[in-house]
Each structure stands twice: as C-alpha cells, then as structure tokens.
C-alpha positions as CSV (number, residue, x, y, z in Angstrom):
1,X,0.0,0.0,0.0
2,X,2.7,2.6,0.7
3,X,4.0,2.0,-2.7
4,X,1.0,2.2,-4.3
5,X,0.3,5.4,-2.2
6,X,4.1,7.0,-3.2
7,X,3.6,6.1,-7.1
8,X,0.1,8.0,-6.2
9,X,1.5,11.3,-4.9
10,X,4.3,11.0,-7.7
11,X,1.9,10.9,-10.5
12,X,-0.3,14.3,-8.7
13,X,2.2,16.4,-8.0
14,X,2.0,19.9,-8.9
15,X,-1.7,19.2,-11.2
16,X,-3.7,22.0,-10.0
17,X,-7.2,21.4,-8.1
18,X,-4.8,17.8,-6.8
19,X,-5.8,17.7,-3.0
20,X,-9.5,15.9,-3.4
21,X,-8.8,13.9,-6.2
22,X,-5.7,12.9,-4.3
23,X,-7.7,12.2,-0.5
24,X,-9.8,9.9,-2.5
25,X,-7.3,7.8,-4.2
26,X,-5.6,7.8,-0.8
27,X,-8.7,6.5,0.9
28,X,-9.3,4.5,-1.7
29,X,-5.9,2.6,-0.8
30,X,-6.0,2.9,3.0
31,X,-9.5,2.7,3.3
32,X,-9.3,5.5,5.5
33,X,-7.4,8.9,5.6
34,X,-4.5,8.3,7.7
35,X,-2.8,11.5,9.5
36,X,0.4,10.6,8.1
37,X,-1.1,10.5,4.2
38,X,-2.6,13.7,5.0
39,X,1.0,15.3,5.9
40,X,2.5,14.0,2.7
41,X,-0.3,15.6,0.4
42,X,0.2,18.8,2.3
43,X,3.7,18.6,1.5
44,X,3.2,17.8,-2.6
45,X,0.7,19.8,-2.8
46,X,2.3,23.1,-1.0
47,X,-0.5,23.5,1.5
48,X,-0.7,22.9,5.2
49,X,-1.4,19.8,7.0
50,X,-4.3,21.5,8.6
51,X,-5.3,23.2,5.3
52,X,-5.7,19.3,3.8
53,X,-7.4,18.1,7.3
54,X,-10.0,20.9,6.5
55,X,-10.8,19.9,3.1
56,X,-11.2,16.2,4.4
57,X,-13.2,17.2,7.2
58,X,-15.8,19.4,5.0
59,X,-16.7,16.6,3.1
60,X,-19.0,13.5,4.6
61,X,-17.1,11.2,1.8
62,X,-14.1,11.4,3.7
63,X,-12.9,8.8,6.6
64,X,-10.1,9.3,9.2
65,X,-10.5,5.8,11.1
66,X,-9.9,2.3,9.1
67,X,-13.5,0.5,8.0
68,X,-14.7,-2.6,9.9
69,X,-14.3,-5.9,7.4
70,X,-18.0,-5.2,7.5
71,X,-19.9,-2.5,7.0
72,X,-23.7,-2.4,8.3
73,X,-25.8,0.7,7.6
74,X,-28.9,1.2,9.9
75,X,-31.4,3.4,8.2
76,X,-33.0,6.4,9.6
77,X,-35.4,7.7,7.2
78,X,-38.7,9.1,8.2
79,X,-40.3,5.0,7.5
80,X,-37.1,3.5,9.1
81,X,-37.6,6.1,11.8
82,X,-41.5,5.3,12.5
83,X,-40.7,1.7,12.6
84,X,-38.3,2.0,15.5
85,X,-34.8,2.4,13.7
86,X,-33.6,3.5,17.0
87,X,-34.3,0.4,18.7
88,X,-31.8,-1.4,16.3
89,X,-28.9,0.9,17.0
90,X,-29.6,-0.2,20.2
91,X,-29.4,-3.8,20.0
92,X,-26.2,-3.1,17.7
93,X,-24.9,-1.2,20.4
94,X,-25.7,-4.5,23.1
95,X,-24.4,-7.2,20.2
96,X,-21.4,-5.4,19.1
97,X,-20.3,-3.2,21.9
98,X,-20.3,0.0,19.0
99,X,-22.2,2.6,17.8
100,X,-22.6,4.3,14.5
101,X,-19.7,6.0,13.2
102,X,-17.3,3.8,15.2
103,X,-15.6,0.5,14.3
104,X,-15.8,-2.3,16.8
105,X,-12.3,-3.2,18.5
106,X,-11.4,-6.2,16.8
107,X,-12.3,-4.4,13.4
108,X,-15.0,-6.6,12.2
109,X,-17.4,-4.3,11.7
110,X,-18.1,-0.3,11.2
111,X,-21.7,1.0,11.8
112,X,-22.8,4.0,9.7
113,X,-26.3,5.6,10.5
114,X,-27.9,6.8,7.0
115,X,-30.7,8.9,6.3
116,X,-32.6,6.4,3.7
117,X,-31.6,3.1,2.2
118,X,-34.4,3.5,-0.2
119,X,-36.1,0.4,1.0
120,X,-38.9,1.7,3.0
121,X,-41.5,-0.6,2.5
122,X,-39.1,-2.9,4.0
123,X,-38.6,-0.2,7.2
124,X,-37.3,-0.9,9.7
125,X,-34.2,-1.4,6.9
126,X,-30.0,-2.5,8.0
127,X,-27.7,-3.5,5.1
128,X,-24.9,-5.6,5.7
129,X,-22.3,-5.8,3.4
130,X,-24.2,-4.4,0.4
131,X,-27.2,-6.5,1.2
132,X,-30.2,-5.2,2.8
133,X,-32.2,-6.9,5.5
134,X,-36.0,-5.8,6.3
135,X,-39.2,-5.3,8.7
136,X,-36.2,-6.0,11.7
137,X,-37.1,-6.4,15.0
138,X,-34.3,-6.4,18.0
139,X,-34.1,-10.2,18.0
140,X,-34.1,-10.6,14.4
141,X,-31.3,-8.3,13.7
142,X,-29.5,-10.3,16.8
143,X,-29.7,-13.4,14.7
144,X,-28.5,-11.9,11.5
145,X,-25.2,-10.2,13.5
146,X,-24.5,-13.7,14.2
C-alpha cells in the first residue's frame, strides 16, 4: 500500500485542483485517511497539513479511522424512523459493543447511521455488506449479527 500510495503522490504532483482527487485515491488505498497521508499531500501539494485536514473534514465522503471488514448501515429515514430504527442501534450497540460512526475493537465491523436506504417498505431497513435486511425487529437483527 505505501508503494502504491508514493507512485500516487508521484503521479499528482504539482496538477492544479490535486488535494480531493488525491484524498480519495488515498482512501481508496488505505480505506481511511491516515494522518500521516494527509502530511504527505500537504507537502506535494504546498499546502498545510491542517489546510488538507479541513478539506477532508468538510466533506462527509471522507474517513479518518480504518473500516470494519463489514460494514452495516442502519437506516433512519422518516419509514425506518416510524418503525423504531432507534431500537436497532440499540441492539447493535448491546451485540457489538459499537455505535454508529465507530468501528468495533477487533475491526470486524463499522456502523454508519444513513438517512434512507431507499427500501422503505421494508422499514425498519440495516444492510450488511451491500445486502439489505428488512421489517427487523431487536431479535431478528440479533440473529443476523451472528
């Protein structure tokens, strides 16, 4: 990965309008934006460490802890919301020990809280992995964690 990410800020230096492009190729290699990527861009790019960390941080696309292997997405759109979304954050929480935004300790998974899967006939919706799971309950979402 730190070749890949060298060859990466090799092939952007000095291009004008660099530091996004270049924070989402480096996410896309790390997965995440790591502090220590961040310096290096500032330094190709002739901007400020905290000049790059407050591009990163303005957008919502941008990461700055690694992603779980997994990745489940509760919904909280207005039919998730009705149907008790809130209760399956909460069994999350109790099965996983993490909450959304974080990445449990041993890495296996990262919970995001999004404001619509676009499955809301299904509500209350989580996807796992890319795949969505529907009219959840506490216990049934238990069962599908495990």
């Amino acid at each position: 990965m730190e070749r890949e990410f060298n060859e990466l800020l090799k092939e952007w230096t000095g291009e004008r309008g660099n530091v996004i492009p270049l924070l989402q190729k480096t996410q896309e290699i790390f997965s995440y934006l790591p502090e220590e990527a961040m310096a290096e861009i500032g330094k190709v790019t002739g901007k400020s460490s905290a000049e790059i960390f407050g591009v990163a941080t303005f957008y919502a696309q941008f990461r700055f802890e690694p992603m779980g292997k997994h990745i489940v997405k509760v919904c909280h759109g207005t039919a998730c919301h009705v149907s008790s979304a809130d209760l399956l954050d909460q069994t999350i929480e109790n099965e996983l020990a993490a909450v959304p935004g974080k990445t449990t300790a041993d890495g296996l998974f990262t919970i995001e809280r999004v404001a619509c899967l676009g499955c809301c006939s299904l509500a209350p919706v989580v996807m796992i992995d890319g795949e969505v799971y529907g009219r959840l309950t506490g216990d049934k979402l238990k069962k599908i964690l495990k």
